[in-house]
C-alpha positions in Angstrom: 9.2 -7.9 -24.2 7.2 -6.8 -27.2 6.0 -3.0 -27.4 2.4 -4.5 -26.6 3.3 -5.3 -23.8 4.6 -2.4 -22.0 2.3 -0.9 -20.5 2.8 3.4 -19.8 0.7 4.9 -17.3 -0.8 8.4 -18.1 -1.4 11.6 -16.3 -3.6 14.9 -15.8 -2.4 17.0 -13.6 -5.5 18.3 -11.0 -5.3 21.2 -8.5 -5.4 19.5 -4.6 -5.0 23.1 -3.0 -5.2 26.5 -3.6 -2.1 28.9 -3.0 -4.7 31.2 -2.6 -5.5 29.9 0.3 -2.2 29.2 1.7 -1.6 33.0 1.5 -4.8 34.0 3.1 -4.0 31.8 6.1 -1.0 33.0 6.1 -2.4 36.1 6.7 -5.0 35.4 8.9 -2.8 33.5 11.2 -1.8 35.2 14.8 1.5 36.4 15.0 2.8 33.8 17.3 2.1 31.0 15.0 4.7 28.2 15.2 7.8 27.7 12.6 6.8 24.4 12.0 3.6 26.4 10.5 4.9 28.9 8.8 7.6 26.4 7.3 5.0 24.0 5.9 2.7 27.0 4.2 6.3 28.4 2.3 6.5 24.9 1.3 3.5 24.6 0.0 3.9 27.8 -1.5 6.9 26.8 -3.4 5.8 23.5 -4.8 2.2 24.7 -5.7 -1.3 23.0 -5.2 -1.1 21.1 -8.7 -0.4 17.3 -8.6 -0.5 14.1 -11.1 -2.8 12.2 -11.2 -2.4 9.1 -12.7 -4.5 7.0 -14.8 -4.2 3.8 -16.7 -3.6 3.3 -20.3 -5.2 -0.1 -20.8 -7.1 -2.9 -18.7 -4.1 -5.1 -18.9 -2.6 -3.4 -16.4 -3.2 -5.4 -13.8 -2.2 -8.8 -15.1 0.8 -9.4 -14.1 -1.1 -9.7 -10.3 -2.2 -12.9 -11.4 0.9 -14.4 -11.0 2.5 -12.1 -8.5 -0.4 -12.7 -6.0 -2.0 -15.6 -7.2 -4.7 -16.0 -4.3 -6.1 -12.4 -4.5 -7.4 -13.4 -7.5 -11.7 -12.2 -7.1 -9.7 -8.9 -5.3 -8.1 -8.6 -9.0 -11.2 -9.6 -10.8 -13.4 -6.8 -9.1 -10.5 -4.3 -9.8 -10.4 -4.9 -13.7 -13.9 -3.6 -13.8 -12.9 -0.1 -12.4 -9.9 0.0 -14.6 -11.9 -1.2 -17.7 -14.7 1.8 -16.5 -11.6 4.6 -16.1 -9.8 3.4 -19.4 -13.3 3.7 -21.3 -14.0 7.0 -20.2 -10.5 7.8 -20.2 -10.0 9.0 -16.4 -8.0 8.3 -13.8 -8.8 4.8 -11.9 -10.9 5.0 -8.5 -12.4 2.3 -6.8 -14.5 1.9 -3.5 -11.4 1.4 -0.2 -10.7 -2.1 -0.4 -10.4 -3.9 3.4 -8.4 -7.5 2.5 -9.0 -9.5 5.4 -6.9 -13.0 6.5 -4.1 -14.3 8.7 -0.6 -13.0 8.8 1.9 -13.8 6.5 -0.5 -14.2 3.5 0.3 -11.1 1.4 -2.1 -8.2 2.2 0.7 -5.4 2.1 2.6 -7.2 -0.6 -0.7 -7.5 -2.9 -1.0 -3.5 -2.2 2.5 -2.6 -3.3 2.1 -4.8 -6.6 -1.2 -2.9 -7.0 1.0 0.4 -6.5 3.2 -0.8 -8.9 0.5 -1.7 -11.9 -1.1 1.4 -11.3 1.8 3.5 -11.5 1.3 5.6 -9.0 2.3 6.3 -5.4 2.1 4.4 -2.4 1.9 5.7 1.2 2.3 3.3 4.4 0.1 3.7 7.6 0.3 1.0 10.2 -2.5 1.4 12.4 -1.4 -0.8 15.1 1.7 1.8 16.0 -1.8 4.9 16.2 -3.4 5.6 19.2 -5.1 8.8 18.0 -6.5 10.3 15.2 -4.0 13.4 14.8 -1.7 10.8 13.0 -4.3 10.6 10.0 -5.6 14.2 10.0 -2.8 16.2 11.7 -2.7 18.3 15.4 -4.0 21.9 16.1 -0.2 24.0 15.4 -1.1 25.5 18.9 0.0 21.6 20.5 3.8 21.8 20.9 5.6 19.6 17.9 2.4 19.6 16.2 2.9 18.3 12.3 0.8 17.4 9.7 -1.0 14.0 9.1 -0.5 11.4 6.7 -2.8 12.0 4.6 -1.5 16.1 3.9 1.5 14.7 4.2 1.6 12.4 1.4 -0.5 14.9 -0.7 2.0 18.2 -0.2 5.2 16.0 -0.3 3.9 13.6 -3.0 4.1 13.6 -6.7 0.5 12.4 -7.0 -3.1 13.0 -6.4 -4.2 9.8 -6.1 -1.8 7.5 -4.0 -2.1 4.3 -3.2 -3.0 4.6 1.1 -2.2 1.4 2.5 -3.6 1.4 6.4 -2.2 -1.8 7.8 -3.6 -3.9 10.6 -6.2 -1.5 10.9 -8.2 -4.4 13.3 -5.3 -3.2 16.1 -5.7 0.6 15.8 -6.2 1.9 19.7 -6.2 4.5 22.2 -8.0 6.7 24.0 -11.5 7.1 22.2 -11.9 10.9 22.7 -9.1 10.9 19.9 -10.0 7.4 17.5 -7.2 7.2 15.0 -10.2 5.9 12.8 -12.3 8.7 13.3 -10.8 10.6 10.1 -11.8 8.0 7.7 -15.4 8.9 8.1 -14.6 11.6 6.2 -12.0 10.3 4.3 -13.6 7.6 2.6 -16.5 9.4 1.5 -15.4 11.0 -2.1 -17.3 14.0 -1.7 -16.4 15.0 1.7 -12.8 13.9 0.9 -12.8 16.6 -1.5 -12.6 19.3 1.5 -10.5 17.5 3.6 -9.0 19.8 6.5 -6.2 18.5 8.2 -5.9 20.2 11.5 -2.2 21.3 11.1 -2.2 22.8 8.0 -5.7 24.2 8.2 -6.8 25.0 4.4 -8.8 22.4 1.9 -7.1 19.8 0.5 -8.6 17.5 -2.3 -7.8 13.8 -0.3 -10.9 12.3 -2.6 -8.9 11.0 -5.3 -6.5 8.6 -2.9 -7.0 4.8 -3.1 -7.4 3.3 -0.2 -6.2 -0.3 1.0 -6.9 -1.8 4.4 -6.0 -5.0 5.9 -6.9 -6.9 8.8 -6.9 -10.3 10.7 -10.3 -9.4 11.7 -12.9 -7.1 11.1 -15.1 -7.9 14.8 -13.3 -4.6 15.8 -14.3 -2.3 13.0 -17.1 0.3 13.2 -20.0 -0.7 10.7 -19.9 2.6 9.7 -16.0 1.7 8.4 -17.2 -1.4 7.2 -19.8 0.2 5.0 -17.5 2.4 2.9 -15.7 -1.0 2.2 -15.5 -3.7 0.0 -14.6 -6.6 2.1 -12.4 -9.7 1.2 -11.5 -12.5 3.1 -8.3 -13.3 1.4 -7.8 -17.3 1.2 -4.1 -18.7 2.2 -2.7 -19.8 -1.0 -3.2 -23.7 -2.0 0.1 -25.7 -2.6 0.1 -24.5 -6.3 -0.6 -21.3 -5.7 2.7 -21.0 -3.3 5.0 -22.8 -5.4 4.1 -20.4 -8.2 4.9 -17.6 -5.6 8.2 -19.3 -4.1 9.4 -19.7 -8.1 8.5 -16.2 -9.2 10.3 -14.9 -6.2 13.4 -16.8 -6.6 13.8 -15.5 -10.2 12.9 -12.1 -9.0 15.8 -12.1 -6.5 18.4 -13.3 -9.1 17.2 -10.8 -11.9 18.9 -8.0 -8.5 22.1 -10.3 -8.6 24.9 -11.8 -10.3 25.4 -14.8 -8.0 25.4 -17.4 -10.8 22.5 -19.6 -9.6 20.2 -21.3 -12.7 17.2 -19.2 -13.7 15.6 -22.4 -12.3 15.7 -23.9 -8.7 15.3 -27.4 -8.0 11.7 -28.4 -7.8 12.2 -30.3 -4.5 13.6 -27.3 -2.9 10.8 -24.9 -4.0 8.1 -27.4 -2.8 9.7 -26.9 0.7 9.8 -23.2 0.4 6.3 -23.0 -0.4 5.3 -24.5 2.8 6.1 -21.3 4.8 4.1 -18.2 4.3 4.6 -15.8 1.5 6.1 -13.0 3.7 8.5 -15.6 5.1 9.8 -16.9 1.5 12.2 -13.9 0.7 13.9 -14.6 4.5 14.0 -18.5 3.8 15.9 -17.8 0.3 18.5 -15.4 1.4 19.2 -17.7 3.7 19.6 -20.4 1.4 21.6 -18.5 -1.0 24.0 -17.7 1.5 24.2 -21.5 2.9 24.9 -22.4 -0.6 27.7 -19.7 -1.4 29.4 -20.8 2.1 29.2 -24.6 0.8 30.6 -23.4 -2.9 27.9 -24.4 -4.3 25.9 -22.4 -7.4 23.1 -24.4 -6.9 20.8 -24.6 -4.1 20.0 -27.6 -2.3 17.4 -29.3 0.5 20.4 -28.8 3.1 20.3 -24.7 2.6 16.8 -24.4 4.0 16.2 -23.9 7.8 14.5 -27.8 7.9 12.8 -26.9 11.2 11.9 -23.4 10.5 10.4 -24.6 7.5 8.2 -27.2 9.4 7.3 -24.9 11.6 5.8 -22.4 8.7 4.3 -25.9 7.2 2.4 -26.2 10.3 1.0 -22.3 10.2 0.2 -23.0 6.9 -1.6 -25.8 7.2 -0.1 -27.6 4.2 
């Protein structure tokens, strides 16, 4: 790798809270407030209000998705356009949340962890399908017994950064009872300048949330508020075509073996990766282990048709729709 191509994030460091404040509500707060309180202000107290905040060195940074997640390509496209805006005016990259929208299996979360990755900074994982209220994003009055903070304080006071990568997963299934919608925080959350005074009800002081990047995925948006859908950009992420998966099920397999010394080629059989690419993406890394192992039983550093689950593989051929 030539030193062109390395690519270094770089960093300010911006204030997301004042210690100011966590000493004044220290001192406001009644006597009886709960440890779980009192624990989280020290903490806060001790790490101090100042975070990094990443931002990216060059508009290259997010080539490599291009290969990794070949069918997100106009999601990558749009991005470039931010990065090229933050690296001309050298800040920190920000872009309008991003909802990717297709079936299972197809890469959403993976495409948001490469996009973690490029960026070079954090990444924070909600799945909405496991909320039913909307103290999991914005935290619960310290008066509720085992009240905590959200995941949104959470990630910012515990965190490195200012501006994580917030993935909210299958936000289409997100339920409950609607006096508490576990969406309802995002209202506020998505809106940069009312992000800047976020409030989560645990913690109770302003926190800076407006620098976080927001990713969303979905099998389908019917569910979603058209206020959610208005502080989105919406995609309606494609399966990827046969060419597209066998570039996936080929970069994989050399990913794995660059983790191990198992003495397979740095190339699988063609054959072999044509099946593989058949099955979803977020099947592919299951499929291969598999493999490997079915070949290592066999003595065999190479792998063959015969490793591959054949009827788990047309199965995933059929959900496919290769």
């Amino acid at each position: 790798m030539s030193q062109a191509d390395i690519q270094i994030p770089l960093a300010d460091v911006r204030e997301i809270y004042r210690v100011t404040d966590i000493e004044r509500a220290q001192d406001d707060a009644p006597a009886g407030r709960s440890e779980a309180l009192s624990a989280i202000y020290e903490k806060m107290k001790k790490l101090g209000g100042d975070r990094y905040l990443v931002k990216p060195s060059s508009t290259d940074a997010l080539d490599s998705l291009y290969d990794d997640c070949p069918n997100f390509a106009e999601v990558i496209d749009d991005l470039k356009k931010y990065l090229a805006l933050a690296v001309s005016g050298n800040e920190p990259v920000h872009f309008t949340p991003i909802l990717l929208l297709g079936e299972p299996g197809i890469g959403k979360t993976h495409f948001a962890k490469c996009l973690s990755f490029a960026l070079g900074t954090g990444y924070e994982f909600v799945p909405m399908s496991s909320l039913t209220a909307g103290w999991i994003l914005s935290g619960a009055s310290s008066q509720w017994n085992n009240a905590k903070p959200g995941k949104v304080a959470a990630a910012l006071i515990h965190g490195e950064y200012a501006n994580p990568l917030m993935v909210l997963d299958e936000v289409d299934k997100a339920g409950g009872d609607s006096r508490y919608d576990p969406m309802g925080p995002l209202y506020g959350l998505l809106e940069r300048d009312t992000a800047k005074k976020f409030k989560d009800e645990f913690v109770e002081v302003d926190i800076d949330a407006s620098h976080i990047l927001w990713v969303s995925t979905a099998n389908d948006e019917r569910t979603l508020s058209e206020p959610i859908l208005n502080r989105m950009n919406v995609y309606s992420v494609p399966r990827p075509n046969a060419e597209q998966a066998f570039r996936i099920a080929c970069k994989l397999y050399a990913e794995i073996l660059a983790d191990h010394q198992w003495g397979f080629p740095p190339q699988a059989p063609e054959d072999v990766m044509e099946a593989l690419a058949a099955v979803p993406p977020r099947d592919m890394r299951k499929r291969l282990m598999v493999a490997f192992g079915n070949a290592k039983l066999d003595h065999r550093d190479e792998l063959q048709m015969k490793d591959l689950d054949a009827s788990r593989i047309q199965r995933g051929k059929t959900h496919m729709g290769f």
